[in-house]
N, C-alpha and C positions, 0 to 999 in steps of 0.2 A: 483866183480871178474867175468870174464870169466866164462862160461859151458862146455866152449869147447876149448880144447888144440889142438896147431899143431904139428905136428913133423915134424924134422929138419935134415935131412941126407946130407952124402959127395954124390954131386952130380958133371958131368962133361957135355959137352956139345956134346949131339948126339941124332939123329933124332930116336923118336920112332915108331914102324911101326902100324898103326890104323886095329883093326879087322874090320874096312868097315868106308867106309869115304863117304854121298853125299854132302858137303858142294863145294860149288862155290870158286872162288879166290876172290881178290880185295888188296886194298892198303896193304902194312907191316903195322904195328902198330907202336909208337915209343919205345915200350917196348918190342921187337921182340925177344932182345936179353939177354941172363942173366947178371948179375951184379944187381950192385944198382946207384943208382946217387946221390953226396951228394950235389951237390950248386944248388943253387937257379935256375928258368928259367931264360933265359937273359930277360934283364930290368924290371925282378922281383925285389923288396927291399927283401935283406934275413932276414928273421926273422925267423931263426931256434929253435922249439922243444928244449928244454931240451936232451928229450928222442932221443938217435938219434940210430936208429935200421936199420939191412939189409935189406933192400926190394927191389924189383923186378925196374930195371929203369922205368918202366911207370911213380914211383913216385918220388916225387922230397923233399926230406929230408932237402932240406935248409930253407923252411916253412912250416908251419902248426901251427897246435895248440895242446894244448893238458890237461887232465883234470885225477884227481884222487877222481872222484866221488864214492864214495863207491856203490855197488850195482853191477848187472848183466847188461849188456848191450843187448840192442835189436835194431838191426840194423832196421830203416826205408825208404827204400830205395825211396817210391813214394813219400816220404814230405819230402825228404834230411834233415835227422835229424837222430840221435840217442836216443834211451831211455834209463834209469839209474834206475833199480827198486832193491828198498832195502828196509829194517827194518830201521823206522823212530826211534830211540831210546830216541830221546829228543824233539819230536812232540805232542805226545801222550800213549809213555809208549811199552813196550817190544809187541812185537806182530804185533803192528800199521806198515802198509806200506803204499809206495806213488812211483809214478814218477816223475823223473826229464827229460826233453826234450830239448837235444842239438842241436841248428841248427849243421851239419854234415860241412860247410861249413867254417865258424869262431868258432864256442865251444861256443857261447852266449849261454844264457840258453834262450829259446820260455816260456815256461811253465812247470808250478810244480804243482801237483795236492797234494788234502786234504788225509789226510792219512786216509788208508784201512785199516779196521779190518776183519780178517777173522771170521767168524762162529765157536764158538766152540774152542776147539786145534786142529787146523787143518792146514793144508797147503794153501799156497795163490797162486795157481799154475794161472799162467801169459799165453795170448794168444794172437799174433799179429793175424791179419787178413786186408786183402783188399777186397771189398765189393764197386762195383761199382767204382774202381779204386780210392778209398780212405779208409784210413786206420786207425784204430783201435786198441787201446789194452782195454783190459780185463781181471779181476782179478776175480777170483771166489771160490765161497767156500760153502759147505751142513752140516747144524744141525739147532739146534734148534733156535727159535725166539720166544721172545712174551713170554718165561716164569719164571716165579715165584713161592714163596711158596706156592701157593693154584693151580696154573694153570701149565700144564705141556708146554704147548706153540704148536708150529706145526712145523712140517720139511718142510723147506725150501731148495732148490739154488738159493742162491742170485748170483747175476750179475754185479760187478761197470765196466762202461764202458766207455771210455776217447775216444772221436776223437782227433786224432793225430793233426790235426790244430786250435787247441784250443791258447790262449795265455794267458798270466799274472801269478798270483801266486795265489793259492789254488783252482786252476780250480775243481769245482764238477764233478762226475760222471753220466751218467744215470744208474738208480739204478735200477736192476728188481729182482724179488723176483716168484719164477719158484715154487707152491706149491710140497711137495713130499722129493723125495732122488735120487740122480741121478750126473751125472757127465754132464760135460760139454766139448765139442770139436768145433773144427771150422771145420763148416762142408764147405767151399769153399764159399757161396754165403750169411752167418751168420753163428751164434752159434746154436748150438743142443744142448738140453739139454735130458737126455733120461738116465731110471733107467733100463733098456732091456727090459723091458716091451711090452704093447700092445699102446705105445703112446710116442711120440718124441713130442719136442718142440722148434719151432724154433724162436729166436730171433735178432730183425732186429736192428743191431749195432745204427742206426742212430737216430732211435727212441725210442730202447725199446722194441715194440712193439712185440707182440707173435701171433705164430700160430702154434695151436696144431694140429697132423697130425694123426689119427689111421691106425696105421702098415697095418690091415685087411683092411682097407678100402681102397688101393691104386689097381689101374687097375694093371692085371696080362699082361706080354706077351706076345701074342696072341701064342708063342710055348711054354710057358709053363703056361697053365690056372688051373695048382695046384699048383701053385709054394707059393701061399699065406704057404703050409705047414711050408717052413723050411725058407722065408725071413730072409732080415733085413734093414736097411736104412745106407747107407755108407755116402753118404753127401746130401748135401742142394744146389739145383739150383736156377738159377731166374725162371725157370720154375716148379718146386715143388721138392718132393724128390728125389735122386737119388738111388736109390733098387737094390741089392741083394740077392744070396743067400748063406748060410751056407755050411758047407763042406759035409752034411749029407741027401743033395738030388740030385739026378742026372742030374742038370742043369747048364751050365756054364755062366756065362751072369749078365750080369746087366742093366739097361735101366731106364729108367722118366716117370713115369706113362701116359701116354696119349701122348708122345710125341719119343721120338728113344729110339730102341734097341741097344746091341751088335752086333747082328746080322747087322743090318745097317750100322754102323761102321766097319769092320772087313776088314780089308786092304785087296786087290789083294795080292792070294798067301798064305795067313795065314790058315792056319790050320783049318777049320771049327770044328775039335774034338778034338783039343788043350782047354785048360782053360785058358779065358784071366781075368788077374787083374789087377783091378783097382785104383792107387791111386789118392784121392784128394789132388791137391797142394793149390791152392788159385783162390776167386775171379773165379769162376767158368771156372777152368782148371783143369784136367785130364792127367796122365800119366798113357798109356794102354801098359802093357805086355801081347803081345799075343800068346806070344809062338812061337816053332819054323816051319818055312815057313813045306809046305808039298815036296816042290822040294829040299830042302838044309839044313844046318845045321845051319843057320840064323835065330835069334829073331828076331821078328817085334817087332818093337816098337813104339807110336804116342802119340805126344800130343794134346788133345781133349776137342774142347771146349764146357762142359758140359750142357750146356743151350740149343744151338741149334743142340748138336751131329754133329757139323764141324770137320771134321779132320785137325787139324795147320799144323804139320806137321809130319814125318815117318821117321824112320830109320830103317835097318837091321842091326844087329851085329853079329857076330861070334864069342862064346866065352859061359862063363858065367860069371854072375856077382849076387851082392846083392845088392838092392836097398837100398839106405841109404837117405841120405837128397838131398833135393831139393834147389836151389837157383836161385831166377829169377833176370836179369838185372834189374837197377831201372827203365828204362823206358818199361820193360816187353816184350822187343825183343826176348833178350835168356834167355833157362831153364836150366839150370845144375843139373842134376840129376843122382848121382852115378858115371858111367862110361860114363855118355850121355852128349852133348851137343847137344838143339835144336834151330835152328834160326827159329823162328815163323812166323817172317815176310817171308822168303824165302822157306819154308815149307820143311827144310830139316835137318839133324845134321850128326854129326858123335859118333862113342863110342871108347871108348878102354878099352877090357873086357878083361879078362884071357883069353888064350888061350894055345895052345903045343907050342908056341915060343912067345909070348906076355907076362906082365903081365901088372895088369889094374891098371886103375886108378881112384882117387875117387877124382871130381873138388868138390870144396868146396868157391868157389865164381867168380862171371863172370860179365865183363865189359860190359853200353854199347857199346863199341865198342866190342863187344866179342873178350874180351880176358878175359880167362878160367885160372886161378889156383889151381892145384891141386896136388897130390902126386901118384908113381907110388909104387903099394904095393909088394915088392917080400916077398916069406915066405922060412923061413929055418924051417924045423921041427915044434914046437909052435910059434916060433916068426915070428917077420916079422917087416918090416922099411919101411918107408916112403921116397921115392926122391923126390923134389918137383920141379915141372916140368912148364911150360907156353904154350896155346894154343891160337893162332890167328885165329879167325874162318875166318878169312877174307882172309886167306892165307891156309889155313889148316897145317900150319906150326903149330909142338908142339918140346920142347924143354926142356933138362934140365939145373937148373941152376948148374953154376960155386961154388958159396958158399955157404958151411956149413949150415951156419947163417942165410939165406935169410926166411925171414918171411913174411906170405902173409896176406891180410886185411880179417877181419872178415866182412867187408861191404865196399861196395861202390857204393859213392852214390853223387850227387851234386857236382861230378869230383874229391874226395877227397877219399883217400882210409886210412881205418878204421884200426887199428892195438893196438894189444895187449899186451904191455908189462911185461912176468910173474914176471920179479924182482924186479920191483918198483912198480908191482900196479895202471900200470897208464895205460891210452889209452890215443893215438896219432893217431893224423889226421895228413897224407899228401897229398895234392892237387896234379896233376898229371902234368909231368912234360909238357915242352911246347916243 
């Protein structure tokens, strides 16, 4: 099943006004406008889905595919595929998990791997990642190994780790075994393994392989040469860790030890005593909130790429907003993040945040051809509804849709857009229309 649900409001069609727009023009899209399309491309054969649902016309409901694989689904957007992770119950017994890997394009199954056992009664919490522009998942789990009646055994984080372009049936994992207690995150450039301590561990999806890192021992600053007091390690670069600090010492900033600061980074106009943060997306990118400009009531905002401290690209916004999830194009052009869209390649985006005559909006998956879907949140009192709306970054044209009903892809990817069906259970693939 799904983690994540859409909502589905009465929507009409009118132009939303953007708290700051830098994005360029270019062609319409062919999904410009709302509706759905239900026949085939011309001199496509139809071969219609069972499932036949509202979606936005880019895509074309008169083919696709479609699968009722039990499990959670994980979109893969650089290896046009989807993942199916669930409880293998007749593999190897209650507990045991495994993936199943759909090409994204026809629903063939690529590969299925041997089934996971977690550590312990424990959780098998699941982590996509891209890492040198290939992708990853990873299952992982902390307790004990190695014991028996006489021996207590040792704590471990184990690690099973699957590249995504694997094939056949019972693909093995790389297996790594991290001595200790400790959790596990994708720190952007590999996994970190780290119990808060005085030592992070990072491990290199491809091989396995470890590199243990002492918090104390990374170069400070050069403006803050105490700042070792209150560190921390936020993510993992190709160039070593990415550091900062706690809320509980007087320094803003974060930087790569031996390599760029915030301070280097910090857009024309940004607030030098503003606190900027940082999040890690993937595959060593960064989204930096800097705060607001010192001449205006505008957030800076930049996506940054965390290896060499380049800035991709900037936007100001007028407004506020919460950052919520990230979602990048499969071909890693545009970032959707929150109320943001950024064209990486053209170093620019647009947002649409709350404002006194706005309200925002939360994209929640984007085309290469950026086009952005997302929903526009108004609140009444506690509640609050979703419209769901369409952006062409290629036009700066955003719009809402006509119906109800219109339901948008949880992934897209290898030209086919990814959808979720909650009353049957099933997910459908539609290819986009021509």
């Amino acid at each position: 099943m799904r983690t994540t649900g859409w909502i589905a409001c009465v929507a009409v069609v009118v132009a939303l006004p953007a708290g700051c727009s830098d994005s360029g023009g270019g062609e319409e899209s062919p999904g410009a406008n709302g509706g759905k399309r239900t026949g085939p491309s011309p001199g496509a054969e139809a071969t219609p889905p069972g499932t036949q649902l509202e979606v936005p016309a880019l895509y074309d409901t008169g083919r696709g595919w479609e699968s009722t694989e039990e499990g959670t689904q994980l979109v893969l957007p650089r290896s046009g595929a989807v993942a199916v992770h669930g409880e293998r119950q007749g593999e190897g017994g209650p507990g045991e998990h495994g993936f199943t890997v759909l090409d994204a394009a026809t629903g063939e199954k690529r590969w299925s791997s041997v089934p996971v056992s977690p550590l312990g009664n424990t959780d098998l919490p699941v982590i996509r990642m891209t890492v040198d522009g290939k992708e990853y998942l990873a299952a992982w789990s902390s307790g004990t190994t190695d014991a028996d009646a006489v021996n207590r055994g040792k704590e471990v984080v184990a690690l099973d780790i699957f590249p995504v372009d694997a094939s056949g049936e019972g693909v093995r994992p790389v297996h790594v075994e991290v001595p200790g207690e400790g959790k596990v995150r994708g720190g952007g450039a590999g996994l970190l393994v780290s119990d808060g301590g005085d030592t992070v561990v990072a491990v290199d999806p491809a091989t396995g392989d470890t590199t243990e890192y002492g918090v104390g021992d990374q170069e400070p600053p050069a403006d803050c040469p105490e700042c070792e007091s209150s560190w921390e390690v936020q993510g993992l670069t190709d160039n070593g860790l990415l550091m900062g600090t706690s809320v509980d010492i007087d320094y803003d900033g974060f930087w790569v030890p031996g390599g760029w600061t915030a301070a280097d980074l910090r857009p024309k106009g940004a607030d030098p005593e503003a606190s900027p943060i940082a999040q890690v997306i993937a595959d060593d990118l960064l989204v930096v909130d800097w705060g607001r400009e010192r001449t205006s009531d505008a957030v800076v905002w930049s996506a940054v790429d965390s290896a060499s401290g380049e800035t991709l690209a900037t936007v100001r916004c007028k407004g506020d907003s919460t950052p919520i999830d990230d979602h990048l194009s499969a071909d890693g052009r545009y970032l959707a993040h929150g109320g943001r869209v950024f064209d990486l390649e053209e170093g620019t985006g647009v947002c649409y945040e709350r404002t006194d005559s706005t309200n925002p909006v939360e994209f929640q998956t984007v085309t290469d051809e950026g086009v952005a879907f997302g929903y526009a949140i108004t609140s009444e009192g506690f509640s609050s509804a979703g419209t769901p709306v369409q952006l062409d970054m290629r036009t700066g044209k955003i719009e809402e849709f006509d119906d109800v009903n219109t339901e948008f892809p949880f992934g897209d990817t290898a030209g086919f857009g990814l959808f979720w069906d909650e009353a049957s259970n099933t997910m459908v693939a539609y290819p986009r229309a021509s």
